[in-house]
C-alpha positions as CSV (number, residue, x, y, z in Angstrom):
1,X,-47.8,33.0,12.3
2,X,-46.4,32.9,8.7
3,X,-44.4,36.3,8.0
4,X,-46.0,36.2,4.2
5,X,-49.9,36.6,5.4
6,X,-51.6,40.1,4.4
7,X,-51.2,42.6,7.2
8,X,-48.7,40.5,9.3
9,X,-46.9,42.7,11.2
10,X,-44.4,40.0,13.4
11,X,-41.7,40.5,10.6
12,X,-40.1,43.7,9.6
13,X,-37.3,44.1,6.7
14,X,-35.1,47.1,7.3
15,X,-34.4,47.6,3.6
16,X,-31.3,49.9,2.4
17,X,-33.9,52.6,1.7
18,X,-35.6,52.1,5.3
19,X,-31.9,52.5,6.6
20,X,-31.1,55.6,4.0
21,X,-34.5,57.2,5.4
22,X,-33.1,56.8,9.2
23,X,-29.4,58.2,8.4
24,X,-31.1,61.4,7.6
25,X,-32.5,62.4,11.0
26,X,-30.4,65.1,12.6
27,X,-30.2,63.3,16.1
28,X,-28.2,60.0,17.4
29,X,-30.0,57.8,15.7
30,X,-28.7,59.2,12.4
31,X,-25.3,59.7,13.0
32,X,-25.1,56.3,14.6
33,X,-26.5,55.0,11.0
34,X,-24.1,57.0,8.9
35,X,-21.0,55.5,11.0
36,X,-21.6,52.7,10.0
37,X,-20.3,51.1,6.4
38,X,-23.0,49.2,4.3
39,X,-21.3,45.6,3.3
40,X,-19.7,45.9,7.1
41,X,-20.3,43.0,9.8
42,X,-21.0,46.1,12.2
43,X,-24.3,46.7,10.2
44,X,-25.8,44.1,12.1
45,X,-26.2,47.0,15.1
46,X,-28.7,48.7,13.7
47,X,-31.2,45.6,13.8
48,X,-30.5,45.8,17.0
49,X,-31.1,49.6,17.5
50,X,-34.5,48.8,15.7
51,X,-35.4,46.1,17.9
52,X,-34.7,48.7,21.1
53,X,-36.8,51.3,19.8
54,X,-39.5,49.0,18.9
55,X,-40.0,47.4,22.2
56,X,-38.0,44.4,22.0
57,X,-37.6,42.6,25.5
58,X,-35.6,39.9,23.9
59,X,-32.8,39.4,20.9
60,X,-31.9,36.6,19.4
61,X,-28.9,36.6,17.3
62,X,-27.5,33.7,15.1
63,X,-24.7,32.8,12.8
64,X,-24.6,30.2,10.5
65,X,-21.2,28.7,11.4
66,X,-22.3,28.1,14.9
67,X,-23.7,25.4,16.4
68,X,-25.7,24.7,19.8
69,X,-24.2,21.9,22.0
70,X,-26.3,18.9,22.6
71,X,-28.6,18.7,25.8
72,X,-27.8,22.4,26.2
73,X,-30.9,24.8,26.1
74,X,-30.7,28.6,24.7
75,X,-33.0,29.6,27.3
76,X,-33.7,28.8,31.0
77,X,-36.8,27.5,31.8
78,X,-38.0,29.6,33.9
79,X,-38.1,32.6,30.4
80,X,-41.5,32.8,29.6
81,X,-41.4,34.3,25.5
82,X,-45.0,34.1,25.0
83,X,-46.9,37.4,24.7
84,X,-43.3,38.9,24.7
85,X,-41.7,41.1,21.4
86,X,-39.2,38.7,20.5
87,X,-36.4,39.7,17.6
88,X,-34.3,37.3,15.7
89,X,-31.1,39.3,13.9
């Protein structure tokens, strides 16, 4: 489904403010997210600190200067995704 329909809830942005809310908790979670430098490739973690606490079973995560190799497939085929919280970074 389209991540721009009213009341979709398969997409979620974690915006600097979201992120600013989480670095104050007084726990691991919020010194884990004030570790870590804004503009810093390490930011990426906490998408994937989300995705933990939010029940994710899988993560994908993909970079722009790579490249999957023909006749190769990111998955077995014996990984079932569907009915499965999926999270792209």
């Amino acid at each position: 489904k389209a991540a721009d329909l009213e009341g979709d809830d398969s997409v979620h942005f974690l915006s600097v403010d979201d992120q600013l809310q989480w670095a104050k908790q007084n726990n691991a979670v919020g010194l884990f997210v004030r570790a870590i430098p804004f503009k810093h490739f390490a930011r990426k973690n906490l998408g994937y600190l989300y995705a933990i606490m939010h029940g994710a079973q899988y993560v994908f995560d993909f970079d722009d200067d790579n490249i999957l190799a023909e006749g190769t497939a990111p998955l077995s085929s014996e990984t079932h995704l569907e009915g499965s919280r999926v999270v792209m970074l």
